[in-house]
C-alpha positions in Angstrom: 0.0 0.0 0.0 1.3 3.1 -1.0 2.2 5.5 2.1 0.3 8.5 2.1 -0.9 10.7 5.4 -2.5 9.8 8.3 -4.8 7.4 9.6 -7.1 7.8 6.1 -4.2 6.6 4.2 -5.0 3.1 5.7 -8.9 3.0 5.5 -9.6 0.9 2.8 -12.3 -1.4 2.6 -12.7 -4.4 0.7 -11.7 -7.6 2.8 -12.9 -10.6 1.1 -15.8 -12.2 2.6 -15.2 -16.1 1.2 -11.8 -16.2 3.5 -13.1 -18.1 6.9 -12.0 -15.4 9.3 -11.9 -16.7 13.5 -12.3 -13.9 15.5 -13.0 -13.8 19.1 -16.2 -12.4 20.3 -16.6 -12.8 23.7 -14.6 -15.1 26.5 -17.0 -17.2 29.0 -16.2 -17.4 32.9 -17.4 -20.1 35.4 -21.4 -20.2 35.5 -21.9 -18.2 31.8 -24.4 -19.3 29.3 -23.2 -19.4 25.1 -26.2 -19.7 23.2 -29.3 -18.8 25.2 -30.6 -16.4 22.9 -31.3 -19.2 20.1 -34.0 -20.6 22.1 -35.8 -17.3 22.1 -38.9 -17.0 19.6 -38.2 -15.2 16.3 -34.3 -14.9 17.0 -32.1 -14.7 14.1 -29.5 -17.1 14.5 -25.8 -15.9 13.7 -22.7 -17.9 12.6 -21.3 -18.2 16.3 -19.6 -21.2 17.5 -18.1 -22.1 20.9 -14.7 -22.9 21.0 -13.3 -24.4 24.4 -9.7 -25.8 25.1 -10.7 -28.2 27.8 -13.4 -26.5 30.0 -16.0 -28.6 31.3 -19.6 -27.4 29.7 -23.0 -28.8 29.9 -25.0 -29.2 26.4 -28.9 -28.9 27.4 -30.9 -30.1 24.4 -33.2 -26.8 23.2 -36.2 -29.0 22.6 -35.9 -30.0 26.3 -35.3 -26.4 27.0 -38.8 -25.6 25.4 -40.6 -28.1 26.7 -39.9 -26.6 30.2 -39.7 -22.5 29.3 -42.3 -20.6 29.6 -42.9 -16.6 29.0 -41.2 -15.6 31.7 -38.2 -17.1 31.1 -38.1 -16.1 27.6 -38.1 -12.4 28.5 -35.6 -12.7 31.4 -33.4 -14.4 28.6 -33.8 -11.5 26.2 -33.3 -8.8 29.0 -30.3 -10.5 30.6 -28.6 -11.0 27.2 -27.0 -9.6 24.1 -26.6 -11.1 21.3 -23.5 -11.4 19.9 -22.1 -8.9 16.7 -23.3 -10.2 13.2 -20.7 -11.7 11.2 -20.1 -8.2 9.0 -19.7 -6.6 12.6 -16.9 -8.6 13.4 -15.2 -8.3 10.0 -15.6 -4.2 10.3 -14.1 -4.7 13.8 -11.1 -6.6 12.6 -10.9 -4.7 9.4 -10.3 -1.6 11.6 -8.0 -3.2 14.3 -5.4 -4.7 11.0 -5.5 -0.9 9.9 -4.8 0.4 13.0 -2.0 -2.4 13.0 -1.0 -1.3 9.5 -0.8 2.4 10.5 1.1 1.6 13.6 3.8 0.4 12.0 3.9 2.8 9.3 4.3 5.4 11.7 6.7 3.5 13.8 8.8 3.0 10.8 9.1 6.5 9.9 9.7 7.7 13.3 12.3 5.3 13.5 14.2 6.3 10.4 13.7 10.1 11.6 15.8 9.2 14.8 18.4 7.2 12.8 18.6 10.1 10.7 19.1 12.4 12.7 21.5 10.5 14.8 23.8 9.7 11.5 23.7 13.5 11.3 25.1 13.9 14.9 27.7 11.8 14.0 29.2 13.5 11.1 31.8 16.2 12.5 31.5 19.6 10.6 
């Protein structure tokens, strides 16, 4: 990418979508709930999948979850949760944070050579 200034130099949009992009959306702690939501009526069901390297979790089947819900439930579940980001949320999140990463290191670049620079000009007696 071509240098040019600022932060705006780096905005460009255009990541493709069919590259399977893993990106981490939320971490669970001891006594959280993934996937709640998905029993509630008329929810929309994202791409969201639970990843866990070696924690103990308990898999409650939703049609046994539905046979026992009732209203209340349901609407303690939507007021106690979010849902999670929708799969072009995550990619303009990560999209920003790689140009922030790209612009970072531009800059660090430049103010390094600056200092080298100026150093090399220290160093020549006049």
């Amino acid at each position: 990418m071509l240098a040019t200034s600022g932060l705006n130099g780096y905005i460009q949009r255009g990541t493709e979508l069919d590259v399977p992009y893993c990106v981490r959306v939320a971490e669970l702690e001891a006594g959280d709930v993934f996937g709640i939501l998905t029993v509630t009526p008329g929810y929309q069901e994202d791409s969201v999948s639970l990843v866990s390297q070696g924690a103990e979790a308990i898999k409650v089947s939703k049609s046994f979850f539905l046979k026992y819900a009732d209203e209340r439930v349901f609407t303690q579940i939507e007021m106690r949760y979010e849902p999670y980001p929708s799969q072009d949320e995550c990619l303009d999140d990560l999209d920003l944070t790689d140009q922030w990463q790209r612009y970072k290191k531009f800059e660090l670049q430049q103010t390094l050579q600056k200092v080298e620079e100026k150093a090399q000009l220290k160093e020549i007696p006049s």
